[in-house]
Steps between C-alpha positions, in 0.01 A plus 500: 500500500719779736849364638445260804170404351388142536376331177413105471646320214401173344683310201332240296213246600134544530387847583249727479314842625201465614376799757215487698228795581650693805850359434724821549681591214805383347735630228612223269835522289473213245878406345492272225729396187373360188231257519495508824259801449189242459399474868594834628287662194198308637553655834494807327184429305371413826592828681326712194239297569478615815576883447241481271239381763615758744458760203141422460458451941383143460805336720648575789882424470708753592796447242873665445704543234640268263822495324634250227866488430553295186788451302565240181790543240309718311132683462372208263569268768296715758153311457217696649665817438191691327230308786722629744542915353145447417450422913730793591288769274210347677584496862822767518659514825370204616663222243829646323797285348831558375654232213858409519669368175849341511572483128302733232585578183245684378322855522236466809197592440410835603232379729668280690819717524362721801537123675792364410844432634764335399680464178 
């Protein structure tokens, strides 16, 4: 997002992303802390899914970027973590993530460390 851009929020409940063929394209920015990962990993599943189709020409979405913001106490509490490098080696520029951690004690790992803030 630039300054004065408008972005669409929604907290909690039922939700989902589901484009259709000759939707226009959208840029996502998924936030989530701890568990609350679970759903918003499926919607990234679901976008890979996607990229992956448009990779091999057999869809016709027209898809954005993604970005995950996800932050837990510390990196053993980030569940998904290697799915979700694993998805940003696969698809770079078009699903990236930074990890937040509040509280760690100990050494982070070297791979994760290029996507980490916090403490």
């Amino acid at each position: 997002c630039t300054l004065d851009s408008e972005v669409a929020l929604r907290v909690g409940g039922d939700f989902f992303f589901d484009p259709q063929p000759g939707d226009s394209p959208v840029n996502l920015v998924l936030i989530a802390g701890g568990v609350g990962i679970n759903p918003l990993f499926s919607i990234l599943l679901h976008i890979a899914d996607l990229h992956g189709y448009q990779e091999g020409k057999e869809n016709r979405h027209k898809l954005g970027t993604a970005k995950l913001y996800y932050s837990a106490k510390n990196t053993s509490e980030l569940l998904f973590k290697k799915n979700v490098l694993g998805l940003m080696k696969a698809f770079p520029g078009k699903i990236t993530c930074c990890f937040h951690v509040t509280q760690q004690r100990s050494q982070i790992c070297k791979e994760l460390q290029p996507h980490i803030t916090g403490k």
